[in-house]
N, C-alpha and C positions, 0 to 999 in steps of 0.2 A: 199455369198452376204448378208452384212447387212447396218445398218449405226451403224453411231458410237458410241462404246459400250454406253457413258457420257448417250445419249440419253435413252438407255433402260433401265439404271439403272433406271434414275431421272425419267420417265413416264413410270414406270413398274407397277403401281399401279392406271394409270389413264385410263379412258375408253375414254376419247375425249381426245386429242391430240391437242388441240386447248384454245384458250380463249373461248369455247361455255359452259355451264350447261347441262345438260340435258334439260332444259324448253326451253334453245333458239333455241335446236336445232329441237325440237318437233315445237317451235313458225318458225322455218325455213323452215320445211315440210310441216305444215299449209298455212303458204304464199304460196309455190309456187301450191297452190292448186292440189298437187297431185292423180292424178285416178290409181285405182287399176290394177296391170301389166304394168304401166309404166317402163318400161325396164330403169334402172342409172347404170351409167360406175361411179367408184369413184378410179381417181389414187391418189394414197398416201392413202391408205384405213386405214391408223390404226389398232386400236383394235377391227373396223367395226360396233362402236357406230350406224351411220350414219345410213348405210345401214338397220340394223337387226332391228334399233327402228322403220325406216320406213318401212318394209318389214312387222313387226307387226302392224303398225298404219296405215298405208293406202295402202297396198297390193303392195307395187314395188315388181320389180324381179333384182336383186342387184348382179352387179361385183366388188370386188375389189382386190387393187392388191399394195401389200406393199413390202419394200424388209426389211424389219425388219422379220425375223424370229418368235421371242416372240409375236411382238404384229400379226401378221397372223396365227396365232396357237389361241391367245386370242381373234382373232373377229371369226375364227371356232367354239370356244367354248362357245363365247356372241350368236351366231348363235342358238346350240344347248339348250342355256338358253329359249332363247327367243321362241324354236320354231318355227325357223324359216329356215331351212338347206333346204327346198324344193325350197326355193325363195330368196336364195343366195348363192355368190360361192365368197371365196376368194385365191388366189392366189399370192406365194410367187414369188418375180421378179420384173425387174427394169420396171417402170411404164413409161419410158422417152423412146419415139414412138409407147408407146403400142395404135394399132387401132383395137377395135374389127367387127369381121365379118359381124354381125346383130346391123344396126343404133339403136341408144337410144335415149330418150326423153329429159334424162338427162344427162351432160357429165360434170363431176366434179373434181376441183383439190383444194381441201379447207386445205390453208396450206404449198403448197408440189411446189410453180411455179418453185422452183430451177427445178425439173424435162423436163421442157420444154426452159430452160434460160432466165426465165423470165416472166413474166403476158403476154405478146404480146406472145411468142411464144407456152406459155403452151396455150391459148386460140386458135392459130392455130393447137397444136395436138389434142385438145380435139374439134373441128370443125369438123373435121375427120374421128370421129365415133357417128356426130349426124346428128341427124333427120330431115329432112327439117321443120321450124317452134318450133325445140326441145330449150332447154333451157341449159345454159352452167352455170355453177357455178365456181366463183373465190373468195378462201379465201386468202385474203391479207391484210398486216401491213399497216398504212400509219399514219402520223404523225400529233398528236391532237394540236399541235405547231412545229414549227423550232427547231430544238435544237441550240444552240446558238455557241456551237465546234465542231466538229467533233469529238471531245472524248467526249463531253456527246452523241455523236450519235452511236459509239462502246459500250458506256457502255451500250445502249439499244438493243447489238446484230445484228446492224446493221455494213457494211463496210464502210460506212462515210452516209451523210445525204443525197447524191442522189441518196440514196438505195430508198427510200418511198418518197408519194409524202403525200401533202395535202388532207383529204380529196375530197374538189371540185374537186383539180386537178386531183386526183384517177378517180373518176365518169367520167369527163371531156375525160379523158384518154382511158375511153371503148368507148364512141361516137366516139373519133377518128381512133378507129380499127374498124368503122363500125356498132358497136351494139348502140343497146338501154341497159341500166338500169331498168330495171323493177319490181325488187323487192330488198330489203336489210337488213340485219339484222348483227347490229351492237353488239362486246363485250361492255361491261360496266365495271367499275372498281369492281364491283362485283364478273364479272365470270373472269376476269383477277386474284383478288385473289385469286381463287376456282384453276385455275391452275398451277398458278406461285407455290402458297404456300404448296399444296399439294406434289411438288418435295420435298419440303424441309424435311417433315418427312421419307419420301420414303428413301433419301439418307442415312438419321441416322437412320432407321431403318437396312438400308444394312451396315451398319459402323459398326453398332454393330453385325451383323451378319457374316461378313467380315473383323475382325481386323487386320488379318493376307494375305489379298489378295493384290497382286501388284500395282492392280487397286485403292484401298485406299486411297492414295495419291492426284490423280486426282479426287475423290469423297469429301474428304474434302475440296480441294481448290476451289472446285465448291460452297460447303455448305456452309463454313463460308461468306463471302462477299455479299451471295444470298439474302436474306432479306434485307440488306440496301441499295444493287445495285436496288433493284426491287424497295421498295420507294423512291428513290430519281432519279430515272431515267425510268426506263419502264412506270412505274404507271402515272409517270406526262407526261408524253412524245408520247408515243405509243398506238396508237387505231389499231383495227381487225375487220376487218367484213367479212362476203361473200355475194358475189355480184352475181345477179341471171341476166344474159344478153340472148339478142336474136338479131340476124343476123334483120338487119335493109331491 
C-alpha cells in the first residue's frame, strides 16, 4: 500500500504536505484553542508535522494514519525528534472508513478528502469518530478566481473547474451539511511558495542522485514545466485553507 511513487519523490524532503509553514500551522492550533489530552484522529497524516508539533505545544494525544510508507516511518521519526512517542501513534494504512474506537475532540482530514470522495463524504467519516461538541477539520483547494477553461483549471491539478468552489461558496458549502465555520486558516502565496518550490529542488537533487533509475524520466517531465506551470496557473488561481466546523 502506498501512493504514487511522483508523490514521494517530490515531498520526500517536506514536513507538511500542504500549502501550511510551520507558523500557520502552529497559528492553526492556537486558534482552535486546544487543551492538553485532547484526543485528534488525523487521516492522511503525513510526515505527522501536525500531530508531533501539537502533541509538544499543547499536550494532544495524536492518531494518524497515512498509506505512504516513507512519509509514516518519517512522522515516527519527527515523533521521536520532538519527544513526543508517549502521546502519539502513527499508522501505516488506508485512512478511507477508518473510525476509531474511543471518540476524539478532533477529527481531521487536511489535504487528503479524495479518501472519503469528497469534502461531504470525508466530513461524514470523520463525524464518526467524533466527540459530541468535538471539532472536525477540512483541508481544501478552492478557487481565488474562475479559471476561465478548463485547461487552465487542469493545469492547476484540478479535473476541470467544478472540482473547487469559491471561496464563499466553500464556507457556504459546510452550512449546508449542517455545520457552522468556526475557525479558518488560510495559505498565502507565501506558504504556497515554501511548498510548491521546495519539490523543485527535491526532484534535481534525486535526478542527480538517480541518473540511471527508470523512474527518471517521469521525474523530469514533472520538473521541467514546474516552475512556470506553478506561476502562471496555481499561484494565480488556487487558494488552501482548513476549515475548523462543528455539528450545528
Amino acid at each position: 500500500m502506498d501512493i504514487p511513487r511522483i508523490f514521494n519523490v517530490m515531498e520526500s524532503a517536506h514536513r507538511i504536505h500542504n500549502p501550511f509553514t510551520p507558523e500557520k500551522l502552529a497559528a492553526l492550533g492556537a486558534a482552535l484553542r486546544l487543551e492538553a489530552g485532547t484526543r485528534v484522529l488525523d487521516l492522511g497524516s503525513g510526515s505527522g508535522e501536525m500531530l508531533c508539533t501539537w502533541a509538544r505545544d499543547y499536550g494532544i494525544r495524536g492518531t494518524g494514519i497515512d498509506m505512504s510508507p516513507l512519509f509514516t516511518q518519517q512522522a515516527k521519526l519527527r515523533g521521536i525528534e520532538l519527544g513526543v512517542t508517549d502521546r502519539v501513534e502513527f499508522i501505516h494504512g488506508d485512512a478511507a472508513g477508518y473510525v476509531v474506537d474511543e471518540k476524539v475532540g478532533v477529527a481531521a482530514c487536511v489535504g487528503a478528502t479524495w479518501i472519503g470522495g469528497g469534502v461531504a463524504g470525508t466530513i461524514e467519516l470523520l463525524a464518526r469518530s467524533l466527540r459530541a461538541g468535538g471539532i472536525i477539520l477540512i483541508g481544501e483547494p478552492y478557487w481565488l478566481k474562475l479559471p476561465p477553461t478548463e485547461e487552465v483549471a487542469r493545469q492547476c491539478h484540478a479535473g476541470s473547474i467544478s472540482d473547487f468552489l469559491l471561496l464563499p461558496e466553500l464556507l457556504a458549502s459546510f452550512g449546508k451539511l449542517g455545520y457552522d465555520v468556526v475557525e479558518m486558516v488560510l495559505a498565502n502565496q507565501d506558504s504556497w511558495d515554501r511548498y510548491e518550490a521546495a519539490k523543485w529542488l527535491t526532484m534535481r537533487r534525486w535526478l542527480d542522485a538517480n541518473p540511471d533509475d527508470d523512474f527518471a524520466k517521469e521525474v523530469r517531465a514533472e520538473l521541467t514545466p514546474a516552475p512556470e506551470r506553478y506561476a502562471a496557473y496555481t499561484r494565480e488561481y488556487l487558494g488552501w485553507g482548513v476549515f475548523a466546523l462543528m455539528l450545528r
